[in-house]
C-alpha positions as CSV (number, residue, x, y, z in Angstrom):
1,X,-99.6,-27.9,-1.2
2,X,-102.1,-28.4,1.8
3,X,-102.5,-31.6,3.6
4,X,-105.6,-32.5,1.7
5,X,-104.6,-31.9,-1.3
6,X,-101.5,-33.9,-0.7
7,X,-103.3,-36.7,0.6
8,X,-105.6,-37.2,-2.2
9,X,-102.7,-36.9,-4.7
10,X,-100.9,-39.7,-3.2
11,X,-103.7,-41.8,-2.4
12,X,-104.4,-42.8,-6.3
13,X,-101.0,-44.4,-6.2
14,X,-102.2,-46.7,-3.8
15,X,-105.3,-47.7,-5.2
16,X,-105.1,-47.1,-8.5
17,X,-105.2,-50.8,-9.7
18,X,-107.5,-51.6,-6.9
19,X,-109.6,-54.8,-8.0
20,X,-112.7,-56.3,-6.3
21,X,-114.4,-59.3,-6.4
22,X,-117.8,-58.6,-8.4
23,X,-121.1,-59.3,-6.8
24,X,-122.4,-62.6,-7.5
25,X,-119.0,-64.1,-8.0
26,X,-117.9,-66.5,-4.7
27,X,-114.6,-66.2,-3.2
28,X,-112.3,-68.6,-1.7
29,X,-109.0,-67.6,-0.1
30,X,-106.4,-70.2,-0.1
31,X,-103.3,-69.1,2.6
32,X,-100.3,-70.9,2.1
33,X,-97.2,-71.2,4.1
34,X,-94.2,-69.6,2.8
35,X,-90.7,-72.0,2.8
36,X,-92.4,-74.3,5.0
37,X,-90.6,-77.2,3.9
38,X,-87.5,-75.8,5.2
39,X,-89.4,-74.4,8.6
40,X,-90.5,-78.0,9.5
41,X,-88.3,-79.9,7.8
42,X,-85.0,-78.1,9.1
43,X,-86.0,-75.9,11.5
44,X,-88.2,-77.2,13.5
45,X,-87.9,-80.9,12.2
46,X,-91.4,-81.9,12.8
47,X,-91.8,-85.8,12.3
48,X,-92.1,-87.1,8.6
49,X,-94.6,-87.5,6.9
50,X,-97.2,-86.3,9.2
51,X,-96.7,-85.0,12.4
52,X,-100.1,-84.4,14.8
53,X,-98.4,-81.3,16.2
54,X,-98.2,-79.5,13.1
55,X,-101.5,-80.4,12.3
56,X,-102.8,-79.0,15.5
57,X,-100.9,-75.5,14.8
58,X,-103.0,-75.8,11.4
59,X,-105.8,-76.1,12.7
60,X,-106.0,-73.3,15.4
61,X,-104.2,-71.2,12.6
62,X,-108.0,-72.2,10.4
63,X,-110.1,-71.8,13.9
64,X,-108.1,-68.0,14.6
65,X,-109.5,-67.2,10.6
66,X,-113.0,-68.8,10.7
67,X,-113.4,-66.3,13.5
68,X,-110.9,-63.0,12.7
69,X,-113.8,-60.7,11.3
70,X,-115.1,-62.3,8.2
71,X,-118.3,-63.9,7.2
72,X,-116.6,-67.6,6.2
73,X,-118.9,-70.5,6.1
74,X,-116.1,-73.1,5.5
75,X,-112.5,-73.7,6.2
76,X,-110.8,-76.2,5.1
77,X,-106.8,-77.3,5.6
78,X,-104.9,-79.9,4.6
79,X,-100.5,-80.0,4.9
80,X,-99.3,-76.2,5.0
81,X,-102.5,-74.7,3.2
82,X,-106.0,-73.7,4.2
83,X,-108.8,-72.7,1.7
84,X,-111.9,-70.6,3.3
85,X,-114.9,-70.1,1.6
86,X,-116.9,-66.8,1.6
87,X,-120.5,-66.0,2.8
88,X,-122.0,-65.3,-1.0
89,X,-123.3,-61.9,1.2
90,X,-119.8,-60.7,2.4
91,X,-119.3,-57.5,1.7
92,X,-116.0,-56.3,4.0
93,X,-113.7,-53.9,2.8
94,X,-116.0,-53.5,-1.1
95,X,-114.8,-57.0,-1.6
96,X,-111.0,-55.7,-2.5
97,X,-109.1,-58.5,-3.3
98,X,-106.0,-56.7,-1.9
99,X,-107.4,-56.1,1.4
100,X,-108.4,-59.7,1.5
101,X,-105.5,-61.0,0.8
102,X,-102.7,-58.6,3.1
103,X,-105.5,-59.3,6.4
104,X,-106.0,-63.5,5.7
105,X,-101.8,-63.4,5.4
106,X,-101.2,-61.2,8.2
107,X,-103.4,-62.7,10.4
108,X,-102.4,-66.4,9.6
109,X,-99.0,-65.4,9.5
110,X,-99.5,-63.9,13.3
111,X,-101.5,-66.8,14.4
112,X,-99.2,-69.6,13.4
113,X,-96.3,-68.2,14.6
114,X,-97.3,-67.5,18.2
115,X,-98.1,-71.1,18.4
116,X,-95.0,-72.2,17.1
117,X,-93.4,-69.2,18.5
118,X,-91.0,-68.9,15.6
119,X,-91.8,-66.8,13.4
120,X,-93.5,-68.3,10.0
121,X,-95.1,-66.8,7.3
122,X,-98.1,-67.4,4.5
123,X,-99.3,-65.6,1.3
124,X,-103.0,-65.2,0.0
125,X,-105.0,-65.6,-2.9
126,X,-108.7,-65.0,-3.7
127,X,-110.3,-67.8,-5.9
128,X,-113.5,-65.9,-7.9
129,X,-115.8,-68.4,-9.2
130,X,-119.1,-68.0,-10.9
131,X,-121.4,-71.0,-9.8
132,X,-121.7,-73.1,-6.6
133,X,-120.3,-76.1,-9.1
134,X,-117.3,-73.9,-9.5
135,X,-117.0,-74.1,-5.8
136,X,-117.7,-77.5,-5.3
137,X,-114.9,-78.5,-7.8
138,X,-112.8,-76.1,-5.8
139,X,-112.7,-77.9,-2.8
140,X,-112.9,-81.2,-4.4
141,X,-109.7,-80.6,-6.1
142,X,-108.0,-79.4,-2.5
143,X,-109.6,-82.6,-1.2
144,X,-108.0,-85.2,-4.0
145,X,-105.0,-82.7,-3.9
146,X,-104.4,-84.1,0.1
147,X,-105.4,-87.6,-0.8
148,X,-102.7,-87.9,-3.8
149,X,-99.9,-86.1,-1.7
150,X,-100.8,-88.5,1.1
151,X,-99.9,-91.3,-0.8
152,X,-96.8,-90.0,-2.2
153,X,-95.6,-88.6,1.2
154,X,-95.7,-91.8,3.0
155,X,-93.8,-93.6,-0.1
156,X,-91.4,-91.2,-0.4
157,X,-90.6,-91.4,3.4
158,X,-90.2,-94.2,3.6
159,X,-87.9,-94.5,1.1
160,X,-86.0,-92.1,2.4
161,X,-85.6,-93.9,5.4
162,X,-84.2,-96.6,4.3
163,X,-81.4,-94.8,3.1
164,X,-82.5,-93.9,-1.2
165,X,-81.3,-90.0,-1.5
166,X,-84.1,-87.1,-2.1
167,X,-83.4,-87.8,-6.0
168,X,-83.6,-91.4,-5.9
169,X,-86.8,-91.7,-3.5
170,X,-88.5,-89.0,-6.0
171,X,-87.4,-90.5,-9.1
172,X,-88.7,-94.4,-8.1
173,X,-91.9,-92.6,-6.2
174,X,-92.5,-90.6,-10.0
175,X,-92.2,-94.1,-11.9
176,X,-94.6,-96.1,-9.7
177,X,-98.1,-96.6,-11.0
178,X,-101.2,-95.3,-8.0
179,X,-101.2,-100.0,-7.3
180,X,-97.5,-100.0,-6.8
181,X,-97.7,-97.2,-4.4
182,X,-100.1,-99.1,-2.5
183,X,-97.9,-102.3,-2.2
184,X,-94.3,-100.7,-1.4
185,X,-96.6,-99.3,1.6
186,X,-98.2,-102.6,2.4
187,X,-94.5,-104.3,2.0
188,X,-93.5,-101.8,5.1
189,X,-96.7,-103.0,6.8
190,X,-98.9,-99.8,5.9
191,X,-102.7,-100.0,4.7
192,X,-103.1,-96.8,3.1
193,X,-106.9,-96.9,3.2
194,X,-106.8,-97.3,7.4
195,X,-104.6,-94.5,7.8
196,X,-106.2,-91.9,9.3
197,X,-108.4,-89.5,7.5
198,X,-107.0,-86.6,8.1
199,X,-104.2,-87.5,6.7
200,X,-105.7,-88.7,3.2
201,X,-108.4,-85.9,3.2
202,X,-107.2,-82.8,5.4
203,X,-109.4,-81.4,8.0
204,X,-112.6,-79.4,7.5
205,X,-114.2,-76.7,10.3
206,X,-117.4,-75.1,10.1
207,X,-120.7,-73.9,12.0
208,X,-122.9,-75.8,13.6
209,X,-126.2,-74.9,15.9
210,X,-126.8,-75.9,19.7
211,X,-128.8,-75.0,22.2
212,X,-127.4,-73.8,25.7
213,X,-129.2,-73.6,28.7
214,X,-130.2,-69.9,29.6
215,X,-132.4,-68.0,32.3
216,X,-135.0,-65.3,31.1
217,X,-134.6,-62.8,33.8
218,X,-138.1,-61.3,32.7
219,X,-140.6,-64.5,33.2
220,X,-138.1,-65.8,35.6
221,X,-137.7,-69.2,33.9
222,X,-135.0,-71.2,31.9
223,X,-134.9,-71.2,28.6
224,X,-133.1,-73.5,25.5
225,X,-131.0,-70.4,23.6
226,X,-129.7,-71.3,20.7
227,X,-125.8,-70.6,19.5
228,X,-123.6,-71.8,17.2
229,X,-120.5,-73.1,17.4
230,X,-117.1,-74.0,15.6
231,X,-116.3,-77.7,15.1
232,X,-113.3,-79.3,13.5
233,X,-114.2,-82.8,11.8
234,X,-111.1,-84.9,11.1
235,X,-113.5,-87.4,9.0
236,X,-114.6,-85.4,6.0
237,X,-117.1,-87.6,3.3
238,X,-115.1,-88.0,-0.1
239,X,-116.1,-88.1,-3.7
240,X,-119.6,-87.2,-4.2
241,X,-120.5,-87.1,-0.9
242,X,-118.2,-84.4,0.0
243,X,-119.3,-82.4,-3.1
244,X,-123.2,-82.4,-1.1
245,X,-121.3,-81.7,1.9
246,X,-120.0,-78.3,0.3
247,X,-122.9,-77.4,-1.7
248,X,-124.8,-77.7,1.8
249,X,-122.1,-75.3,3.5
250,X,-122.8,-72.7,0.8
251,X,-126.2,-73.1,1.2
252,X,-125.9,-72.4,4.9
253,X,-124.6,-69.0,4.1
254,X,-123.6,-68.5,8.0
């Protein structure tokens, strides 16, 4: 059989089942860290519940995938996850989802673990939604997701640290109403609602305009270019107002 006969043959087993995400449809990948809980829980033993250094590794892991190649208008991560949401007009690779999802897990996977320089790993899905509402709710959901595991992280620790087992501290935690939550943390001298925001709403990046000082080498005089730039906020808008935030980053469409 000749080479190109061959390689068609075999191709269709590759990409036999390939499926793509149909125009009109919006995608949004969510990459997730794989055994994480053991990686910074025993391996690396970050501190509990939140640790700034891990967060930091986060977020360049977000900044290195806002910038890898695709058209994203918004990323968004909060504890070992991070959601990023599609230009409507992205087109790389026909939209396959596999493709998608093998580059977003390779590259967050390479990313992450030069910074920790251990090696760590994440998988990828694609999120295909029909409306910008579809989206909004999307994020919203990751948004409440981090606020509710907030809560239940910084009860559960400190549970744990004063000496209830992982059973005991998730059992009490699972029987407490969203009020008593509140008042075991304010019993260990903890406002919930002045913790920081990042750790109650995760951490969203996206693009924003400037203008830089330039010099127009044919009149010979300076000139206001204008770029765009990257920037983290660690003080995201909740409830409705971060549903116009989204809607206004989809709107954008980089």
């Amino acid at each position: 059989m000749k080479f190109d006969e061959l390689d068609a043959k075999m191709r269709i087993f590759e990409t036999a089942h390939d499926a793509c995400v149909l125009p009109g449809l919006y995608m949004v990948a969510r990459v997730d860290g794989r055994n994480f809980t053991r990686l910074t829980k025993e391996v690396h033993q970050f501190e509990a519940p939140f640790d700034e250094r891990f967060r930091d590794m986060m977020i360049g892991t977000a900044e290195h995938l806002m910038t890898c190649g695709f058209r994203l208008l918004y990323g968004y991560t909060q504890s070992d996850e991070i959601s990023l949401l599609f230009s409507p007009d992205e087109k790389s690779f026909g939209r396959k989802i596999r493709k998608l999802n093998s580059i977003l897990a390779g590259e967050a996977s390479a990313k992450f673990s030069a910074l920790l320089q251990y090696p760590a790993s994440f998988d990828c899905r694609i999120a295909e939604l029909p409306a910008i509402k579809d989206v909004v709710d999307y994020f919203r959901w990751r948004n409440e997701d981090a606020h509710r595991n907030a809560l239940n992280s910084h009860c559960y620790w400190i549970l744990r640290k004063s000496g209830k087992s992982v059973r005991s501290a998730t059992a009490e935690i699972e029987g407490m109403s969203v009020a008593q939550r509140n008042e075991l943390l304010l019993q260990h001298g903890i406002n919930f609602s002045r913790l920081p925001a990042w750790q109650k709403r995760g951490v969203g990046l996206y693009w924003e305009a400037f203008s830089k000082a330039a010099f127009n080498p044919k009149t010979g005089q300076k000139v206001a270019a204008a770029r765009r730039r990257l920037r983290t906020d660690m003080d995201l808008p909740v409830k409705e107002a971060y549903s116009s935030f989204i809607a206004l980053m989809l709107n954008s469409r980089g």
